[in-house]
N, C-alpha and C positions, 0 to 999 in steps of 0.2 A: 898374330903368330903365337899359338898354344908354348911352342918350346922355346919362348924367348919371357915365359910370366912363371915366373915360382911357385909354386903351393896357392895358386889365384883361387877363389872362393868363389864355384859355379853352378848355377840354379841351372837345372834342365827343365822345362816347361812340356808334359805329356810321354806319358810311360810305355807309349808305343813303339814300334818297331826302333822309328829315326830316332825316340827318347832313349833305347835302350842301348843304340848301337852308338849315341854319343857319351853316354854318360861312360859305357864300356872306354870308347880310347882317350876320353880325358881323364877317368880315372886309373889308368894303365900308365897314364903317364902322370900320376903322384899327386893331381890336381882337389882340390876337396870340393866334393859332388854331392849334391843333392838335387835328388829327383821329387819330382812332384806329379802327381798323378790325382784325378777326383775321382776314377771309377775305383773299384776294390781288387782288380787284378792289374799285372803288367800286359801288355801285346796287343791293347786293341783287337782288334779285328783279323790282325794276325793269330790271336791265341787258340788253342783251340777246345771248342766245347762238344758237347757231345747229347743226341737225340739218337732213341730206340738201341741207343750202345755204340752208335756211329760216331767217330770221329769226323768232323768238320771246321771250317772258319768262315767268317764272314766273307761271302766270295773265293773264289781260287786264287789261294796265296801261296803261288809258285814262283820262285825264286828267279825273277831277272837279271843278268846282267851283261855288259861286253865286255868287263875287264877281271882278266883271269887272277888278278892280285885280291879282286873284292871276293870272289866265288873263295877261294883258297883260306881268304880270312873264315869269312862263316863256318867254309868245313870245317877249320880247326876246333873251331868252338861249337858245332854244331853241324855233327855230324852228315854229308849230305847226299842225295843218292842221285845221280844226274840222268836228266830223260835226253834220248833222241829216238826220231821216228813216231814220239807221238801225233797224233793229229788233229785239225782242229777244222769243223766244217760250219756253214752257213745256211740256213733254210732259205728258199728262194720260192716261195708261194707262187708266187706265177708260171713259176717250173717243175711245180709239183717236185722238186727235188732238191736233192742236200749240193753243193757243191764246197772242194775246199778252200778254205781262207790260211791263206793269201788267195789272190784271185792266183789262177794258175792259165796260160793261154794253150794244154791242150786240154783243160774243161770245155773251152769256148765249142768245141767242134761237137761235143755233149749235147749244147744246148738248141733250141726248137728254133730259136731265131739266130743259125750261127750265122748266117751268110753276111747277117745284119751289122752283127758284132765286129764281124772281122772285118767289115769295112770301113767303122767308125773307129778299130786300132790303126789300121794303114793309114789314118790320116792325122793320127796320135803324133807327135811331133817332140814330146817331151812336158815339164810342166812348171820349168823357170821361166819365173815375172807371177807366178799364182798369189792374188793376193789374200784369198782366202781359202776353206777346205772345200767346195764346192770346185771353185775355180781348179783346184790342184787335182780333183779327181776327175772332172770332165775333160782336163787337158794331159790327162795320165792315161786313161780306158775310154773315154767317149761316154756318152749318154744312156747308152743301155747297162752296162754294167754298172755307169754307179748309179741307177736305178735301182739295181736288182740289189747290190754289196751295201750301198754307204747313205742312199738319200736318206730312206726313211728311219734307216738303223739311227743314223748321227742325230738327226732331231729326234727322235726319242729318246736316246741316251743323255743328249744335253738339255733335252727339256726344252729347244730353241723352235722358232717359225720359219728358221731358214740357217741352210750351212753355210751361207755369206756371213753369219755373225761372228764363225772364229774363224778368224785371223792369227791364230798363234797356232801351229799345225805341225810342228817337228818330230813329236811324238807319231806320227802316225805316217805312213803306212811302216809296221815290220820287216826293215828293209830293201821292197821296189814294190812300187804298184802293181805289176802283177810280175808274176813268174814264170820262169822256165825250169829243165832240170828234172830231176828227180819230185814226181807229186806229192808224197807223202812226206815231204820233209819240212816242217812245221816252221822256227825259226830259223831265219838263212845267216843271222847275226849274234844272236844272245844267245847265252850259257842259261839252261835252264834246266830246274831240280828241285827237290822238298825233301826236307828231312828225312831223314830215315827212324827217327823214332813215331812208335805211336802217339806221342803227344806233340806230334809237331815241331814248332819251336820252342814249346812253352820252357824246355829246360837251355835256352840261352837265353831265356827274359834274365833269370836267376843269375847263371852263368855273370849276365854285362853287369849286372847291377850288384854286386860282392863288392865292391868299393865304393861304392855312393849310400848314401842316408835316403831312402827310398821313404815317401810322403804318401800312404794310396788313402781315399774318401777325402783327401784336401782340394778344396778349391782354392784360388786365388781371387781374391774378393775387388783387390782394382793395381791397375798398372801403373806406374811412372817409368815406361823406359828409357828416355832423354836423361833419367837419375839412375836407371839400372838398381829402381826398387819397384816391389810388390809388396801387396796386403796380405797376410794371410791370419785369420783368425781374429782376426781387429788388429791386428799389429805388423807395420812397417818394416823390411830387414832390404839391406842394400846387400848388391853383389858386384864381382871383378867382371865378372862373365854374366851375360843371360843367354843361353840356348833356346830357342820357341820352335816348338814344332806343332802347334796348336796352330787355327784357324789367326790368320792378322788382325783380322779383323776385331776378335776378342783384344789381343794386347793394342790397339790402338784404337778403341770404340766406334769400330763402326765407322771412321773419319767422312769414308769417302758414300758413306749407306752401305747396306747388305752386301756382300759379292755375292758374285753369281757363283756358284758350285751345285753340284749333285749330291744325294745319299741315294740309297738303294732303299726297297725293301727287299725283304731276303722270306719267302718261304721256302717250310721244311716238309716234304715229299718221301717217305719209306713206302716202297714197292715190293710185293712177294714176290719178284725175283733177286736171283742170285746179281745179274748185269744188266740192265736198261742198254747200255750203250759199246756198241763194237770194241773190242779188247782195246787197241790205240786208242781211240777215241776218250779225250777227256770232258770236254763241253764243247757245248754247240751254241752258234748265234741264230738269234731271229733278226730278220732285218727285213720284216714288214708289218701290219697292221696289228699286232700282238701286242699285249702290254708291256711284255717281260723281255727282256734284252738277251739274255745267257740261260741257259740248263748246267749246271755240273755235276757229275756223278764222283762223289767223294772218295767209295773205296779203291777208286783210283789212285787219286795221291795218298793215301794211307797206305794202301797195300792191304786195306782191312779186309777178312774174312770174314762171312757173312750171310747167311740164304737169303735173305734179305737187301737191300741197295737204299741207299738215301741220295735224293736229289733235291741239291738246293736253285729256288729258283730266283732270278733278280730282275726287280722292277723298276724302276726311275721313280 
């Protein structure tokens, strides 16, 4: 409990987003922060850098959330400008067409094989007892949709041989397997938005970090955290608090081997036109034989003007 320790002496581990937004409320409440960071800027992947003049981040980093208290915080401190109606579609190669995601059930009537589809929902029953993501989406849509939406998508995004491997699946679907409603309405649950500056977030890295001793090109060279010390620079210093929001695996060596995670690659894409992609339209999914997972077209969430468009593209 933060407000039951005095002036505690707290390491924040990683100057990312989750580095930035904790060192911001322990140091708001009086606490003595330092952050540490190895790269030379604050925001990871959240920050944002720039090609052909284009503002960009590593992936679309639009602002999630359900709870109107967290969205509220950020605006204060960073400024925010909230989307609805945008939209978000899915390439379906065997349909030779886009369809929207979330699955939507009056697309089905769209498609070449509806007759097929709609008989394999009528027998949909719900998808409590799913012990893994495969399981949850076959007993959500039936077998042709998550053919078309999730087989191929999910094993190429997680790099796996089979969507029997995750079992941890909360995160997913945004809200209901598929939908009803109004079609173009993108999230049915979370508050979603990006800055309204051209630099993105990059002015609340600064913003959080005004009361903490910020560390950037330092590594930490090894862990004790059962002692709540690290090495930095050949030399030992213990702390009240350790914050980690770095991979476990570094602060505990590896204990258990590698975990399994993903990174991306990320190519950058400037086209002589003004828009690539329908005014709503932010990114788009592939969710078949293709390398690349997602398209984003940037001056989207910039707002950036342009004759020009940059799109970034992400690979597993």
């Amino acid at each position: 409990n933060f407000e039951e320790i005095i002036l505690a002496k707290v390491l924040v581990i990683g100057g990312g987003f989750a580095g930035c937004g904790a060192a911001h409320v322990l140091g708001e409440k009086g606490h003595d922060v330092t952050l540490i960071e190895r790269a030379g800027l604050l925001g990871g992947s959240c920050r944002t850098f720039y090609w052909g003049g284009h503002p960009y981040t590593l992936g679309p980093r639009h602002f999630l959330t359900k709870k109107e208290h967290v969205w509220e915080f950020l605006n204060k401190h960073c400024p925010m400008k909230r989307y609805e109606g945008h939209e978000f579609f899915t390439y379906v190669e065997r349909d030779e067409a886009f369809y929207h995601f979330q699955i939507h059930r009056d697309e089905v009537d769209l498609m070449p094989d509806a007759d097929k589809v709609r008989a394999e929902l009528a027998q949909c029953k719900g998808a409590e007892g799913a012990r893994n993501l495969e399981e949850y989406w076959l007993m959500s849509v039936g077998p042709t949709l998550y053919d078309k939406y999730v087989k191929s998508y999910s094993k190429k995004m997680w790099q796996i041989e089979s969507n029997t491997e995750i079992t941890d699946f909360g995160f997913t679907p945004k809200g209901v397997a598929i939908k009803t409603g109004p079609i173009k309405a993108a999230w049915s649950e979370a508050i979603s938005g990006f800055p309204k500056a051209r630099n993105g977030y990059d002015n609340y890295f600064e913003v959080s970090t005004r009361k903490a001793k910020v560390l950037l090109n330092t590594a930490i060279e090894q862990y004790d955290i059962p002692n709540r010390r690290v090495k930095i620079k050949g030399e030992w210093s213990a702390w009240d608090i350790i914050v980690n929001t770095v991979s476990v695996e570094d602060i505990f060596h590896s204990c258990f081997g590698p975990l399994r995670w993903m990174g991306r690659d990320f190519l950058k894409i400037v086209l002589p036109v003004k828009e690539a992609l329908p005014k709503h339209v932010y990114f788009l999914y592939y969710a078949n034989s293709e390398p690349f997972t997602r398209i984003v077209e940037y001056k989207k969430f910039y707002d950036y003007d342009s004759p020009t468009t940059l799109l970034g593209i992400e690979m597993p």
